[in-house]
N, C-alpha and C positions, 0 to 999 in steps of 0.2 A: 695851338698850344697856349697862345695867350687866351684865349677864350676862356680855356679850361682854367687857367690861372686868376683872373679875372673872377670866374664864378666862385674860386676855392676863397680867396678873399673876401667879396660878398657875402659869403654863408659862414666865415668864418670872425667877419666884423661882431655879432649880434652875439654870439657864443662869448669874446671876450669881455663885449661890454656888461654883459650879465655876470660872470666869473666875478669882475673885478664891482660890483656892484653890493657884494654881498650877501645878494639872494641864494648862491650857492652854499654858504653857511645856512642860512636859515633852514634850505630844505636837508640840509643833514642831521644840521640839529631836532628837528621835528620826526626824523628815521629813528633816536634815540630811546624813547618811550617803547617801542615796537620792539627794536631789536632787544630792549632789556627782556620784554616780555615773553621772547623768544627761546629767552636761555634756560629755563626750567625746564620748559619742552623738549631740547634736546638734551639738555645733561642726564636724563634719565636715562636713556636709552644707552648715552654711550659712560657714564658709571658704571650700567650693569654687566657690558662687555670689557672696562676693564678688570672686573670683580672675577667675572667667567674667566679671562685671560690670566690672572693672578690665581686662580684656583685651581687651574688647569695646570700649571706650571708646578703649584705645590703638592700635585697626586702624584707627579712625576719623582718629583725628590724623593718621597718618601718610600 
């Protein structure tokens, strides 16, 4: 068991010193560009189901 504890530490030193380094902002912020570009591509799809979804409901009313 200490073995195992021993390794979880080891593998888990390098992760914190990175974290607290600030290279984990960096790579987030650089996901930012992407993900904006991402969002045109999906809003289309699902506007048009909520359009369907609102139109389907006002066949009903009427």
């Amino acid at each position: 068991m200490r073995a195992v504890l021993f390794l979880a530490v080891l593998l888990a030193t390098p992760s914190v010193a990175y974290a607290h380094s600030g290279a984990v902002f960096r790579v987030a912020v650089n996901y930012i560009p992407m993900l904006l570009a991402l969002v045109p591509i999906f809003w289309t799809p699902i506007s048009k189901f909520f359009r369907r979804w609102r139109d389907l409901f006002r066949k009903e009313d009427k």
